[in-house]
C-alpha atoms as one frame of an Amber mdcrd trajectory, in Angstrom:
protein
 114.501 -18.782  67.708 111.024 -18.730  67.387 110.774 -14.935  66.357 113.127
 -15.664  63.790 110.546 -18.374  63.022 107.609 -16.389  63.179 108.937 -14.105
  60.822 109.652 -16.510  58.115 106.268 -17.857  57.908 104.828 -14.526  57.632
 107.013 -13.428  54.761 106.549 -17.051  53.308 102.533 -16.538  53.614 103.134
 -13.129  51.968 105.269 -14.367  48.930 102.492 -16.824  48.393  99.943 -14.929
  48.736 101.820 -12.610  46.299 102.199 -15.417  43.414  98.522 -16.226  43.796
  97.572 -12.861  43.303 100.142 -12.821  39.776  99.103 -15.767  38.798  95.512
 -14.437  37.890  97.625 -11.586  35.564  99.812  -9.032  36.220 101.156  -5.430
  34.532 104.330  -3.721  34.800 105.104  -0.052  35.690 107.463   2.427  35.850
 108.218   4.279  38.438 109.848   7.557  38.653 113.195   6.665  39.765 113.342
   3.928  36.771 112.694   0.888  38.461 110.141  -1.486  37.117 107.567  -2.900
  39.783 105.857  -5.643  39.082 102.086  -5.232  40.475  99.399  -8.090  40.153
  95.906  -7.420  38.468  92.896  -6.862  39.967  90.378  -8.321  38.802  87.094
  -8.911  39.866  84.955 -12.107  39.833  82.673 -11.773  37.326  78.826 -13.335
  36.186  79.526 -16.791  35.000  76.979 -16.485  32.002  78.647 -19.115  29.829
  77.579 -21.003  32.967  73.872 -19.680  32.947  73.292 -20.250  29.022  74.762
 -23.726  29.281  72.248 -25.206  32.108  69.434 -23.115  30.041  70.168 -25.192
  27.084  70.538 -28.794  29.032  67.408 -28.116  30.441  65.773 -27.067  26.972
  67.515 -30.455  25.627  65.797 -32.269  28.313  62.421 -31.237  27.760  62.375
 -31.309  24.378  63.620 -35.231  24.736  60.872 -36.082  27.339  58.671 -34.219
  25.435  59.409 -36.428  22.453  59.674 -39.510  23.801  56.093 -38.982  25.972
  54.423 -37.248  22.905  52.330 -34.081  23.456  49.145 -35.681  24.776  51.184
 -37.726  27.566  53.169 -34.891  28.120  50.309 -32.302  28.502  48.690 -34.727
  30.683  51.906 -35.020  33.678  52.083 -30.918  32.863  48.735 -30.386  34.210
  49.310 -32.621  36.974  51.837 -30.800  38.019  49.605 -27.564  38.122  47.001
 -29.153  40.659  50.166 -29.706  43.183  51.974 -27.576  45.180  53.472 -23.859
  45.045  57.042 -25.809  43.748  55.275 -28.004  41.344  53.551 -25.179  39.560
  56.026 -23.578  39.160  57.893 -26.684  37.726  55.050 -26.474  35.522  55.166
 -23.112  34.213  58.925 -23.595  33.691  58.188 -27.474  31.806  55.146 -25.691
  29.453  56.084 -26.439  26.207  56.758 -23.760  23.942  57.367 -23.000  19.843
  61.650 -23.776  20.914  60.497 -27.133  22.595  58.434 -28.056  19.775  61.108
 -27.534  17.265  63.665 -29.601  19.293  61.421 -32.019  19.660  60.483 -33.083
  16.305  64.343 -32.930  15.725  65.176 -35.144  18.576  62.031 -37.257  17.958
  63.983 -37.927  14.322  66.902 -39.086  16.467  65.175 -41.324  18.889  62.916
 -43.313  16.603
């Protein structure tokens, strides 16, 4: 009884297995005898750069809010700070330096805020 047993879990683990793999996309084909088989896609995992782009621009929106709300002299001042500090901290640093895209944001957000 337990073969029997055995045997259904592995062809239940299979047929589920089988509708993950379909539910990602599948394609239909041919074969030469006539009969259609049903095979699912592969596809491979790909970059996430919608991902990438999106925590690029929260972090842009970020520092150009802090950057408004401090103003450029208060701002400047925690920047270099952060260069005297450790290895991490400058590179914080380099990555917080304000540049023309932060100054542009800025003076829009700085509109919004005040």
């Amino acid at each position: 009884m337990s073969g029997t047993t055995e045997k259904f879990d592995k062809r239940i683990g299979r047929v589920r297995k089988t509708h993950e793999a379909m539910s990602r996309g599948y394609t239909f084909r041919v074969e030469k005898s006539g009969l259609i088989k049903i095979k699912p896609k592969h596809t491979k995992p790909g970059f996430p750069f919608g991902g990438v782009v999106a925590v690029l621009a929260v972090g842009l929106l970020f520092k150009a809010v802090v950057f408004a709300s401090y103003g450029p002299e208060k701002y400047s001042s925690k920047v270099a700070l952060l260069k005297s500090g450790t290895v991490v901290e400058q590179g914080s640093a380099w990555l917080l330096e304000p540049g023309k895209p932060t100054y542009m944001l800025a003076s829009f957000v700085g509109g919004i805020i005040r």
